[in-house]
N, CA, C and O atoms as CSV, one atom per row, in Angstrom:
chain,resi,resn,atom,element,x,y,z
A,1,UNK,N,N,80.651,107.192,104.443
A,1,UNK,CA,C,81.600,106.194,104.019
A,1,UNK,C,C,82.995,106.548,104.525
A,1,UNK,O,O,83.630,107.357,103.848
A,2,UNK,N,N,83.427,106.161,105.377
A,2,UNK,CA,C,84.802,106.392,106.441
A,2,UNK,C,C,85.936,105.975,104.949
A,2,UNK,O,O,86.630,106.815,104.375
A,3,UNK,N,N,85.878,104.855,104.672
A,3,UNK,CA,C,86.877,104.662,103.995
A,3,UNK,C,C,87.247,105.690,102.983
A,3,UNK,O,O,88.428,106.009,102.843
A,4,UNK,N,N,86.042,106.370,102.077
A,4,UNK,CA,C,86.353,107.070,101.569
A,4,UNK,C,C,86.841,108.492,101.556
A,4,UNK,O,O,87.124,109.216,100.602
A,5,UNK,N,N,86.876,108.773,103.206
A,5,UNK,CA,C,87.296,110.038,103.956
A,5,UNK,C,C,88.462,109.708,103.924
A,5,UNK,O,O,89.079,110.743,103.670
A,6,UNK,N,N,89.219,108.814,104.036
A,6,UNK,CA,C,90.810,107.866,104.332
A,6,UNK,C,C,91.275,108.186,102.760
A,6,UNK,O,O,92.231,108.955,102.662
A,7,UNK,N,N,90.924,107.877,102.008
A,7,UNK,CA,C,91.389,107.677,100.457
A,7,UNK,C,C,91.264,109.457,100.220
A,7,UNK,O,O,92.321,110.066,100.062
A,8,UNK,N,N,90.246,110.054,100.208
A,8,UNK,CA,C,90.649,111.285,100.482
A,8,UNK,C,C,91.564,111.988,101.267
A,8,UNK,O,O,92.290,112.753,100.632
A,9,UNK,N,N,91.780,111.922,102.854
A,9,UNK,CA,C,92.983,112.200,103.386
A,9,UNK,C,C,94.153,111.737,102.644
A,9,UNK,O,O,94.991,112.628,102.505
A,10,UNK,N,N,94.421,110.766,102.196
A,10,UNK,CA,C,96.056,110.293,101.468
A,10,UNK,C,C,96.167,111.171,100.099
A,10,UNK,O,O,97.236,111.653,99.725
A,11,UNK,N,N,95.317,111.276,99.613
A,11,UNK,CA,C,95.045,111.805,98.357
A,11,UNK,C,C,95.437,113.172,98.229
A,11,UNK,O,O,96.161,113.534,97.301
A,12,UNK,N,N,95.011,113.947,99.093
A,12,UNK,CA,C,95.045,115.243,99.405
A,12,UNK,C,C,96.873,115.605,100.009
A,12,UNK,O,O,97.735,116.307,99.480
A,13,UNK,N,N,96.914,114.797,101.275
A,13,UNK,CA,C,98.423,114.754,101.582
A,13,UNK,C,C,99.229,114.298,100.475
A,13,UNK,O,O,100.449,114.418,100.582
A,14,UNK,N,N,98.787,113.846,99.536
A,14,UNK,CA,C,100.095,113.417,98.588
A,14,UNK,C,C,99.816,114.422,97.545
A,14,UNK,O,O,100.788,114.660,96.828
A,15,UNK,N,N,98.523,115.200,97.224
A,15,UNK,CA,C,98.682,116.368,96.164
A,15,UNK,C,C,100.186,117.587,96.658
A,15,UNK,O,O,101.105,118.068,95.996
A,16,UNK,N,N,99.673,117.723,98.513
A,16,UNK,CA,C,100.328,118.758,99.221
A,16,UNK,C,C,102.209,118.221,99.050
A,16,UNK,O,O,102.948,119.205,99.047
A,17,UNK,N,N,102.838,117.071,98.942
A,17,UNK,CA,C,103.526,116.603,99.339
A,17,UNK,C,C,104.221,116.676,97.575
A,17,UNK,O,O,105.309,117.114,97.202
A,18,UNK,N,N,103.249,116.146,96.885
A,18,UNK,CA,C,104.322,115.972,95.370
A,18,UNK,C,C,104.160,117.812,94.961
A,18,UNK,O,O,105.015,118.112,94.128
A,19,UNK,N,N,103.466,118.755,95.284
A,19,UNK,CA,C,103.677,119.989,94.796
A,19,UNK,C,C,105.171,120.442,95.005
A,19,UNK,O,O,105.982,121.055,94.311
A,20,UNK,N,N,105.187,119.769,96.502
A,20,UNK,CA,C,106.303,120.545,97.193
A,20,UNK,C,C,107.268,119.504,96.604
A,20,UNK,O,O,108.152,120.050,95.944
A,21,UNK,N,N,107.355,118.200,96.648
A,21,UNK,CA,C,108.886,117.642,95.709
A,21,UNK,C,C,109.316,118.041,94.531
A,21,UNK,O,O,110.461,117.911,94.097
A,22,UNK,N,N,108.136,118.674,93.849
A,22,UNK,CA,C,107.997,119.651,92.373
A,22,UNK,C,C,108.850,120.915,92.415
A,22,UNK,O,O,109.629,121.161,91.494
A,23,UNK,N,N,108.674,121.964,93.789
A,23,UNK,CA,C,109.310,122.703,94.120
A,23,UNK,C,C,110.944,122.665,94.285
A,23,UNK,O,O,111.791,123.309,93.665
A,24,UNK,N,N,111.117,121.591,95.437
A,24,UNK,CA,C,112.387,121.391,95.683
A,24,UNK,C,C,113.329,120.749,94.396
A,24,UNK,O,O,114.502,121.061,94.189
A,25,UNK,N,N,112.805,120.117,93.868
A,25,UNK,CA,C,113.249,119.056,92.906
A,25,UNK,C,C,113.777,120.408,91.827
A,25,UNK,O,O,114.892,120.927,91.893
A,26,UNK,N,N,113.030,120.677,91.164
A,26,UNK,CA,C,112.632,121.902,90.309
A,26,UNK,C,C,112.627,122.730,89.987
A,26,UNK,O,O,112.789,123.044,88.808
A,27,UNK,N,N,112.398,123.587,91.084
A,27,UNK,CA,C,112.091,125.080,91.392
A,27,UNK,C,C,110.821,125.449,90.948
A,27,UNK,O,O,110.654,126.611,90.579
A,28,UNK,N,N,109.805,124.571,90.919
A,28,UNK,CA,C,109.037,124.855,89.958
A,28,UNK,C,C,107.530,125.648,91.243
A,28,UNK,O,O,106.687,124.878,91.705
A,29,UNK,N,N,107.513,126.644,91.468
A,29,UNK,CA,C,106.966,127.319,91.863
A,29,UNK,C,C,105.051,127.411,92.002
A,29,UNK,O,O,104.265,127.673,92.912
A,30,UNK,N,N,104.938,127.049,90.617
A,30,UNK,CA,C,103.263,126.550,89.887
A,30,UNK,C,C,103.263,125.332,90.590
A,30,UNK,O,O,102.220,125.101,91.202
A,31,UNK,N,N,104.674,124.005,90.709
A,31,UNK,CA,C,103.702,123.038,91.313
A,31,UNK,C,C,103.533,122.937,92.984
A,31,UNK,O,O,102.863,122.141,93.641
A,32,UNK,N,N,104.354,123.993,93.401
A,32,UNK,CA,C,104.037,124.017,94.963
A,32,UNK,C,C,102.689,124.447,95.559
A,32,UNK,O,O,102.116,123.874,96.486
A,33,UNK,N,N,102.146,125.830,94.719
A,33,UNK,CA,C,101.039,126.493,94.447
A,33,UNK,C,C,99.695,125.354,94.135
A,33,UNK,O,O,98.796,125.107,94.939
A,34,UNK,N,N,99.855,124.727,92.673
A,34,UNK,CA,C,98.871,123.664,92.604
A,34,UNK,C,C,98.687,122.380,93.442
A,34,UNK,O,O,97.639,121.801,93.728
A,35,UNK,N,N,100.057,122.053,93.790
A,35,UNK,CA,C,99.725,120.708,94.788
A,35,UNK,C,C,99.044,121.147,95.860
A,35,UNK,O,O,98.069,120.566,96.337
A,36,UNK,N,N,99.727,122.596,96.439
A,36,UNK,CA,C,99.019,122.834,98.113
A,36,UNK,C,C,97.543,123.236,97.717
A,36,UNK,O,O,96.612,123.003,98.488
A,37,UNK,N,N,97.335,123.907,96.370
A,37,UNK,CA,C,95.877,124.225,96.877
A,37,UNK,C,C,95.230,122.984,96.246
A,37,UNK,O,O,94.430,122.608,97.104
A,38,UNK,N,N,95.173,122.360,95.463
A,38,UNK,CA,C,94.222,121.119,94.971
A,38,UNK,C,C,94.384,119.839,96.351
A,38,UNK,O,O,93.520,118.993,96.580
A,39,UNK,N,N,95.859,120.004,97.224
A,39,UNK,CA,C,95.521,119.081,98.248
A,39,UNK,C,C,94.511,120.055,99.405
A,39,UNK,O,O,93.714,119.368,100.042
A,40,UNK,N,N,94.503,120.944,99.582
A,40,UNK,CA,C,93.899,122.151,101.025
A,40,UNK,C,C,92.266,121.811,100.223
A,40,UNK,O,O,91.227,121.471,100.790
A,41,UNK,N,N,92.472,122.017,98.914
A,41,UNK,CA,C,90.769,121.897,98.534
A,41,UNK,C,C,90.015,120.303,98.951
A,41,UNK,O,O,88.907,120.070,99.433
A,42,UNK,N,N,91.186,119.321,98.519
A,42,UNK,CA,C,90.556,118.020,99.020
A,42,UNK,C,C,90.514,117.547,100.033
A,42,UNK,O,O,89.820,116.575,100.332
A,43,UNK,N,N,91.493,118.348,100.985
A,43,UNK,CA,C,91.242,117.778,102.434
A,43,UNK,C,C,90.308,119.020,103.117
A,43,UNK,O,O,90.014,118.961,104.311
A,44,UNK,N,N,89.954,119.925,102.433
A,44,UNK,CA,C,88.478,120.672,103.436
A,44,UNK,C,C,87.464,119.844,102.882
A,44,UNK,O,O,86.458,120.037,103.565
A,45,UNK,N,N,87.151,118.763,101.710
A,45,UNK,CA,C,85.913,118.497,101.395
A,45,UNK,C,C,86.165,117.477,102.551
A,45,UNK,O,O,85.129,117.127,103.117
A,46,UNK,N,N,86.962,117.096,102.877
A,46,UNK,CA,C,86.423,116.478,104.255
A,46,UNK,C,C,85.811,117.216,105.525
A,46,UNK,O,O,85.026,116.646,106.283
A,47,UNK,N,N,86.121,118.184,105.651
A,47,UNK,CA,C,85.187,118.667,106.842
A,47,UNK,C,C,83.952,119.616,106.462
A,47,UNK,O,O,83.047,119.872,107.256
A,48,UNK,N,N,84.025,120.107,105.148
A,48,UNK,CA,C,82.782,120.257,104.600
A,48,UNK,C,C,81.451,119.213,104.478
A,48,UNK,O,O,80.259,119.503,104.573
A,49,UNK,N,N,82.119,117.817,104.219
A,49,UNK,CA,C,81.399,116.746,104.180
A,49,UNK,C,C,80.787,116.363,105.296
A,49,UNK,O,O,80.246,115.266,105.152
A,50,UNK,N,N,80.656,116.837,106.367
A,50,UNK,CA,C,79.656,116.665,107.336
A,50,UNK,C,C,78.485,117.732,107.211
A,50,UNK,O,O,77.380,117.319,107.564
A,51,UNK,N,N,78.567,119.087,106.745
A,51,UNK,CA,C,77.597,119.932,106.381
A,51,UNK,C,C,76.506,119.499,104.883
A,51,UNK,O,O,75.285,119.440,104.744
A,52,UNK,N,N,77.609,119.275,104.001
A,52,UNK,CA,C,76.843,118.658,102.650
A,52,UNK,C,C,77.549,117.987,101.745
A,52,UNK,O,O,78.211,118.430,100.806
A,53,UNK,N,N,77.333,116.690,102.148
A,53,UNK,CA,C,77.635,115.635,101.790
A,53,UNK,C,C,77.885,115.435,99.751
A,53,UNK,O,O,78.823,115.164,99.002
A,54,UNK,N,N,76.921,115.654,99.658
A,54,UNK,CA,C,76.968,115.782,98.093
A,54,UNK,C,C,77.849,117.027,97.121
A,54,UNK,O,O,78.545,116.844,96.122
A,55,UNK,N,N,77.544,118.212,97.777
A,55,UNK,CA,C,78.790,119.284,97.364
A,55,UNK,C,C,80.397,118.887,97.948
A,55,UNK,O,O,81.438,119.277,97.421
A,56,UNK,N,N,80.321,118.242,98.850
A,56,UNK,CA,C,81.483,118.129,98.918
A,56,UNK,C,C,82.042,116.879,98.238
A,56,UNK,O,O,83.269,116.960,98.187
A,57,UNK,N,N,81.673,115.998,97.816
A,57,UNK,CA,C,82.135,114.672,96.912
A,57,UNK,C,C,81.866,115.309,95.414
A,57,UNK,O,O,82.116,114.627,94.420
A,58,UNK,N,N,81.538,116.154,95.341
A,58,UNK,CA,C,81.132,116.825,93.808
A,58,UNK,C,C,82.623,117.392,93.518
A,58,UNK,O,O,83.425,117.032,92.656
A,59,UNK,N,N,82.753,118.532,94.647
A,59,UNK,CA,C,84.332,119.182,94.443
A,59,UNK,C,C,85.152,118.342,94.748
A,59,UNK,O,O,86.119,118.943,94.280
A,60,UNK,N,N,85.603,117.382,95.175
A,60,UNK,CA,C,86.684,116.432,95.116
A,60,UNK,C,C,86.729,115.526,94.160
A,60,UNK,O,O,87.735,114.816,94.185
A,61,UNK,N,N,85.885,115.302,93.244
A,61,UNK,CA,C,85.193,114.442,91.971
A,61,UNK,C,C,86.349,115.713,90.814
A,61,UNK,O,O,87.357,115.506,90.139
A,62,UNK,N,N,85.481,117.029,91.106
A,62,UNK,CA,C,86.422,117.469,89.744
A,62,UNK,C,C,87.626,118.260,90.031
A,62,UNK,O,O,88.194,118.924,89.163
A,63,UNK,N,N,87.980,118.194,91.146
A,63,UNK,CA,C,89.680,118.351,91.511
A,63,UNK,C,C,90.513,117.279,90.665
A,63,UNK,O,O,91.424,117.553,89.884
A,64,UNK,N,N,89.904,115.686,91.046
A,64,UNK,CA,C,90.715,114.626,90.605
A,64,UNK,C,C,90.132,114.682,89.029
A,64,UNK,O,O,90.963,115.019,88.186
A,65,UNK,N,N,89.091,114.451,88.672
A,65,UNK,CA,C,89.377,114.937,87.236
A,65,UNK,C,C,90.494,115.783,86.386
A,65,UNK,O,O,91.433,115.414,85.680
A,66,UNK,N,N,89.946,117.198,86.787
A,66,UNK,CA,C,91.193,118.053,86.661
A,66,UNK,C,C,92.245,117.728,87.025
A,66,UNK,O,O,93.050,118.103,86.173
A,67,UNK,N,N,92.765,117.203,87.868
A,67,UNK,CA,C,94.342,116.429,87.738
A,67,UNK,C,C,94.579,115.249,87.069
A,67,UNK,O,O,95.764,114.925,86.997
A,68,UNK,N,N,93.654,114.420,86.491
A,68,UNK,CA,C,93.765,113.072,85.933
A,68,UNK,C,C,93.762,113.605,84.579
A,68,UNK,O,O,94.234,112.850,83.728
A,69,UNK,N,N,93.123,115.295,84.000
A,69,UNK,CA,C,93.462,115.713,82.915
A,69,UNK,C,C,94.875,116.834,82.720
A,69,UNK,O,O,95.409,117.272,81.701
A,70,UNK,N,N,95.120,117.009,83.932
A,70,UNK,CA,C,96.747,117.796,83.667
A,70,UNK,C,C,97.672,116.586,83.569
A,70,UNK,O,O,98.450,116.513,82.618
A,71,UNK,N,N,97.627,115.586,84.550
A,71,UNK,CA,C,99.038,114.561,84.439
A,71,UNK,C,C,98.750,113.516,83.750
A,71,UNK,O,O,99.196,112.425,84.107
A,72,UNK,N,N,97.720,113.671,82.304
A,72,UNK,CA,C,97.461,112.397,81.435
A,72,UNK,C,C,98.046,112.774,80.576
A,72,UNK,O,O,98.263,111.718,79.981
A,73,UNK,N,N,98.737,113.919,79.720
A,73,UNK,CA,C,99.741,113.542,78.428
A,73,UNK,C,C,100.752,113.112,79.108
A,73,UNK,O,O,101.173,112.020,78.728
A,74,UNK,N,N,101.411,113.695,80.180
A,74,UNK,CA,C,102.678,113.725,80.625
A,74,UNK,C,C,102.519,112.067,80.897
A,74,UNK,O,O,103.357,111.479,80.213
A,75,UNK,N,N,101.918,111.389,81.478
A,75,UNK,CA,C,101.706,110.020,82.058
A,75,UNK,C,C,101.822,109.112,80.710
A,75,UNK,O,O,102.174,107.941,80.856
A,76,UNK,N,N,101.591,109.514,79.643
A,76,UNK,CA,C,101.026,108.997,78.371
A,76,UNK,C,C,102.619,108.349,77.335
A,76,UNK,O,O,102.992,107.414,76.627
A,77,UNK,N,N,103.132,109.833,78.008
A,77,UNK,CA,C,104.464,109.788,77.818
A,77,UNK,C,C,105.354,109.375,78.098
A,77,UNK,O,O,106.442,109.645,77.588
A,78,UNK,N,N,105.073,108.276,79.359
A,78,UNK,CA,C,105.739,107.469,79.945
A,78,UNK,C,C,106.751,107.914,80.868
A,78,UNK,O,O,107.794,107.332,81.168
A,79,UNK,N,N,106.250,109.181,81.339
A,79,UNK,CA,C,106.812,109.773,82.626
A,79,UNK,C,C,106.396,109.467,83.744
A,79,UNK,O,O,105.467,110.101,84.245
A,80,UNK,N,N,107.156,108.138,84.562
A,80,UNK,CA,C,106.106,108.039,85.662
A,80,UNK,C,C,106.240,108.921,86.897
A,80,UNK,O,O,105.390,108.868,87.786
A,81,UNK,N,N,107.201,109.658,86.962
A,81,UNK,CA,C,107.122,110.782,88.192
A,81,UNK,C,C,107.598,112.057,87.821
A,81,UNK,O,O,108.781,112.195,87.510
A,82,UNK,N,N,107.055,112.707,87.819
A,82,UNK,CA,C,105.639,112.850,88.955
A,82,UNK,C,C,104.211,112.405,88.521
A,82,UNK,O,O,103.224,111.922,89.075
A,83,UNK,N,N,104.556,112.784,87.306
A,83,UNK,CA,C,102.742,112.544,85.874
A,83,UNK,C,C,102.633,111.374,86.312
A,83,UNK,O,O,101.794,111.288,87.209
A,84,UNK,N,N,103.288,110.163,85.968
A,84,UNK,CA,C,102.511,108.951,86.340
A,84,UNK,C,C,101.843,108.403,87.875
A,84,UNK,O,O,101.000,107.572,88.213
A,85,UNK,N,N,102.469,109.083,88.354
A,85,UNK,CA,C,101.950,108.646,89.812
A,85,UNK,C,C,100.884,109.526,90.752
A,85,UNK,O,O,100.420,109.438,91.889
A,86,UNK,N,N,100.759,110.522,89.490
A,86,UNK,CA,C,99.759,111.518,89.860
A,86,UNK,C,C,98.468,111.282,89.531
A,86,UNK,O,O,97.387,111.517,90.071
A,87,UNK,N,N,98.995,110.501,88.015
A,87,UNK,CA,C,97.940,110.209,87.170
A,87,UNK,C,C,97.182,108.786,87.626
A,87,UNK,O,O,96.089,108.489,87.142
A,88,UNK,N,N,97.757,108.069,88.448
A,88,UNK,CA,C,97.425,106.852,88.858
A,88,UNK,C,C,96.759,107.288,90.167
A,88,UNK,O,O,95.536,107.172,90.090
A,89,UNK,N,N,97.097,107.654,91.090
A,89,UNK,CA,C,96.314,108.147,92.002
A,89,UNK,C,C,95.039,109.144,92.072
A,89,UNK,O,O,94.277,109.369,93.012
A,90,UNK,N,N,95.070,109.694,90.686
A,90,UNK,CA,C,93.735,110.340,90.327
A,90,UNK,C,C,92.856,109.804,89.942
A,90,UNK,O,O,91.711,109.979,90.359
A,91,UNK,N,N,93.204,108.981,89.008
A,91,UNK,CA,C,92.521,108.013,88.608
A,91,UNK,C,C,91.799,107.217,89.924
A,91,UNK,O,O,90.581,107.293,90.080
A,92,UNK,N,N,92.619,106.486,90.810
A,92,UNK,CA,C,92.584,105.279,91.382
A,92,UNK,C,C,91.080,106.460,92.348
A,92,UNK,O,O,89.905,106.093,92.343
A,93,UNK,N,N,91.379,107.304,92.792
A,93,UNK,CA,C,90.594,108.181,93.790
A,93,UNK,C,C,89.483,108.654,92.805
A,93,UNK,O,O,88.761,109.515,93.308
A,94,UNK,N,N,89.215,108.361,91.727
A,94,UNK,CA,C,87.813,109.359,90.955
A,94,UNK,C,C,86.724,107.855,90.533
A,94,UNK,O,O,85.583,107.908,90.073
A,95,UNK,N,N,87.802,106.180,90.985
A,95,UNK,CA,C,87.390,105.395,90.735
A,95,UNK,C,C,86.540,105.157,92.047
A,95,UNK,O,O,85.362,104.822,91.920
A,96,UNK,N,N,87.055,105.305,93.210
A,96,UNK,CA,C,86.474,105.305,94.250
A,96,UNK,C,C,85.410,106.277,94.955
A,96,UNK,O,O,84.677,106.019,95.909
A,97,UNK,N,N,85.530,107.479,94.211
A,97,UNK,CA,C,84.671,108.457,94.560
A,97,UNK,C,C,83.289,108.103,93.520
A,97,UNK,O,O,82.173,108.437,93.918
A,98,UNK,N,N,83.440,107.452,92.256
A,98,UNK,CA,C,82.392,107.213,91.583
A,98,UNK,C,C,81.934,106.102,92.174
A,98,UNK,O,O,80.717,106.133,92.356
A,99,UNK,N,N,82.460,105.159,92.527
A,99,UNK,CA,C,82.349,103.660,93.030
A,99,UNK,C,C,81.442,103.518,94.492
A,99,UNK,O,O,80.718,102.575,94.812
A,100,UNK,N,N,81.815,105.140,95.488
A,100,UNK,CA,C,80.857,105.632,96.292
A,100,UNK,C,C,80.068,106.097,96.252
A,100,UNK,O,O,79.296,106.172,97.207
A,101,UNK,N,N,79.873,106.636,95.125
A,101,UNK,CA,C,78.286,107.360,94.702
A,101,UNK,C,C,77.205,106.337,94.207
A,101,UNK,O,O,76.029,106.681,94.081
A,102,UNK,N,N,77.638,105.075,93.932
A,102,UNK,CA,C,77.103,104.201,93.132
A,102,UNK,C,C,76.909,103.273,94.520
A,102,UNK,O,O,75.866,102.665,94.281
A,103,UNK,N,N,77.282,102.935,95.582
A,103,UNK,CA,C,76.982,102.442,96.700
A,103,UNK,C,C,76.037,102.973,97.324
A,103,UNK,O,O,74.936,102.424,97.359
A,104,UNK,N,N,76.326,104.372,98.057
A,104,UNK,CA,C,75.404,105.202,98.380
A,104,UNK,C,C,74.177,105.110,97.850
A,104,UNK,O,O,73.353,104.556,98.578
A,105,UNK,N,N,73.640,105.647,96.349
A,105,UNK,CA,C,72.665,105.369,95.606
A,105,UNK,C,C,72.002,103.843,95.619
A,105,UNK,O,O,70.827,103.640,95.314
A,106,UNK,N,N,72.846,102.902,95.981
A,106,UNK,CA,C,72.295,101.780,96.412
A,106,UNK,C,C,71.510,102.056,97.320
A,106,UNK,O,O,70.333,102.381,97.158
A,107,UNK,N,N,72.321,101.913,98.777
A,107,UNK,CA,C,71.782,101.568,100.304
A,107,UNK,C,C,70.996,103.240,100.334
A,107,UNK,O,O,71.041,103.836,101.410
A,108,UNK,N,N,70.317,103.910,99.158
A,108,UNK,CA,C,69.275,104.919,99.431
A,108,UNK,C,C,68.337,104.274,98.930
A,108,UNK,O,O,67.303,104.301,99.597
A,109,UNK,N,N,68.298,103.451,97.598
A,109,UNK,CA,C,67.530,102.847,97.448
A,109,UNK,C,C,66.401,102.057,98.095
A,109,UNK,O,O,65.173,102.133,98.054
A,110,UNK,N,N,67.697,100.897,98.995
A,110,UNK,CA,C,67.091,99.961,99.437
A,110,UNK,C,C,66.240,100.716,100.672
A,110,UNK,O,O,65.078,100.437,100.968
A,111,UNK,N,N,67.012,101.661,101.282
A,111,UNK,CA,C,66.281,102.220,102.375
A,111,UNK,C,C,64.941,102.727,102.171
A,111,UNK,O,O,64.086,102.998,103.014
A,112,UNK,N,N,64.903,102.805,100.989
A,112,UNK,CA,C,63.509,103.756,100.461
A,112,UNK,C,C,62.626,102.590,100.399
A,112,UNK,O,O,61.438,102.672,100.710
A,113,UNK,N,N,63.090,101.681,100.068
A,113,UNK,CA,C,62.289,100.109,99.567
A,113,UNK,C,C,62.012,99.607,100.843
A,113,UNK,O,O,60.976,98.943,100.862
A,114,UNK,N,N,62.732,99.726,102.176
A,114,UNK,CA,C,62.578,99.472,103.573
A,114,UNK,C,C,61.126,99.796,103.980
A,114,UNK,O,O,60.245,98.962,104.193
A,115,UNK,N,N,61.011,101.170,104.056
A,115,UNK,CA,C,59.789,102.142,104.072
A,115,UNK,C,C,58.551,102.228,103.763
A,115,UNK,O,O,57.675,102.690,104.494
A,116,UNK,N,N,58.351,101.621,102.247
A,116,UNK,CA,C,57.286,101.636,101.859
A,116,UNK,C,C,56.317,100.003,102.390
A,116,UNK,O,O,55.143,99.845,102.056
């Protein structure tokens, strides 16, 4: 699913990108650290994802979890930046990563139904 390699690339560049506005903004040291590695983790499940497809949509599944559960009080709170826009893009990406597993599991289906 190409598109969902795309929604992953942005996803990942914007974990790497708001750590570091966290930093500068901030000084805040933890979010330069967490943005670069939760974005470096989601943009290798892209090139992992040609070896195994399923481990690698598994670890990018609970990266964005785990961030849709760090920037959901703060988001809750009606902070929309950084929490809210973190929290919206985690969201929006764990909707699409489930939304691809549920496609996939389709067109395996039908393929199986092809076959017999």
């Amino acid at each position: 699913m190409p598109w969902l390699n795309v929604v992953l690339f942005l996803y990942g560049i914007l974990d790497i990108v708001m750590g570091y506005l966290g930093y500068t903004n901030k000084g805040s040291i933890m979010s330069l650290v967490a943005g670069g590695l939760c974005g470096v983790i989601i943009l290798s499940t892209l090139a992992w994802y040609k070896f195994n497809q399923r481990a690698a949509r598994i670890t990018a599944l609970v990266v964005t979890v785990l961030m849709l559960g760090r920037f959901a009080p703060k988001a809750f709170e009606n902070q929309l930046y950084p929490a809210g826009i973190m929290f919206i893009a985690s969201l929006a990406v764990t909707i699409c990563l489930v939304g691809g597993h549920i496609a996939g599991m389709k067109a395996k289906k039908a393929r199986a139904g092809e076959t017999k």
